[in-house]
C-alpha positions in Angstrom: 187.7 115.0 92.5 187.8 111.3 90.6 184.5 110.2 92.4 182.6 113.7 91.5 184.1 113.2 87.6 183.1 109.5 87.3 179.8 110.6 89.2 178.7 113.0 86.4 179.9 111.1 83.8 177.8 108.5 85.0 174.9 110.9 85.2 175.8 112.0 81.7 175.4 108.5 80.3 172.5 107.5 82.1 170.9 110.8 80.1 172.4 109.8 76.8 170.9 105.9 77.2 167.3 107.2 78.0 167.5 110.1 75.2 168.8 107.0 72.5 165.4 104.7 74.8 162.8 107.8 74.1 164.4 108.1 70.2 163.8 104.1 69.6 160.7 103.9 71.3 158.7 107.8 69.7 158.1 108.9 66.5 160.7 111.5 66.4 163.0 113.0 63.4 166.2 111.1 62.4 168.3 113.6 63.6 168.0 112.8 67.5 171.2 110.8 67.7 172.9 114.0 67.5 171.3 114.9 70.9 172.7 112.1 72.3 176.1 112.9 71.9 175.6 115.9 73.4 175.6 114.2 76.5 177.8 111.0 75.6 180.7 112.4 74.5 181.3 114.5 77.5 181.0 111.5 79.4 183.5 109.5 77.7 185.8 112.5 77.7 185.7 112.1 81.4 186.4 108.9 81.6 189.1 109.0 79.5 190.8 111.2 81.2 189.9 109.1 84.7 191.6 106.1 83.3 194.3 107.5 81.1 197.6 106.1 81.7 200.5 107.7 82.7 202.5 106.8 80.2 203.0 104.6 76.9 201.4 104.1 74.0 197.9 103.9 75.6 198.2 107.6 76.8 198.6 108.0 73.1 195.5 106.0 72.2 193.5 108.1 74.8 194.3 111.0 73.8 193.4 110.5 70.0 190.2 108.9 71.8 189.2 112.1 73.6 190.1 114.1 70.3 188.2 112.4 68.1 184.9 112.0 70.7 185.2 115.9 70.9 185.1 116.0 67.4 181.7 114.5 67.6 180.9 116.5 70.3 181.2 119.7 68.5 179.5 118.7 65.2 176.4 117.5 67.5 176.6 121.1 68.9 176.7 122.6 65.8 173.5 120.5 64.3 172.1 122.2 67.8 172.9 125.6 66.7 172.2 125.5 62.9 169.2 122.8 62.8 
């Protein structure tokens, strides 16, 4: 299950770093780093979770990792939705 997670992340960042490549490189509105994070944030969710520890205070660092990357995740999804 570990190699099909770090797998997809890996898929998942590969899309973000060419959407953030086509954004430099076009003539496109400001708002396209929001689409990045569409797929980058999942993909450090994932990894997160693949590497968390199993216990000490770097559990608790991950975890307030993955809640604040979802946090980013769902305001990118809502600029999706409303704009």
């Amino acid at each position: 299950m570990q190699k099909k997670a770090k797998y997809i992340s890996g898929i998942l960042l590969l899309i973000a770093g060419l959407l953030c490549l086509m954004g430099l490189f076009t003539d496109s509105p400001f708002s396209w780093w929001m689409n990045v994070w569409l797929f980058l944030a999942p993909a450090m969710i994932m990894q997160e979770f693949i590497d968390m520890p199993e216990k000490g205070k770097s559990r608790i660092y991950s975890m307030v990792r993955i809640a604040a990357v979802s946090l980013i995740f769902g305001m990118a999804g809502l600029d999706l939705i409303i704009g």
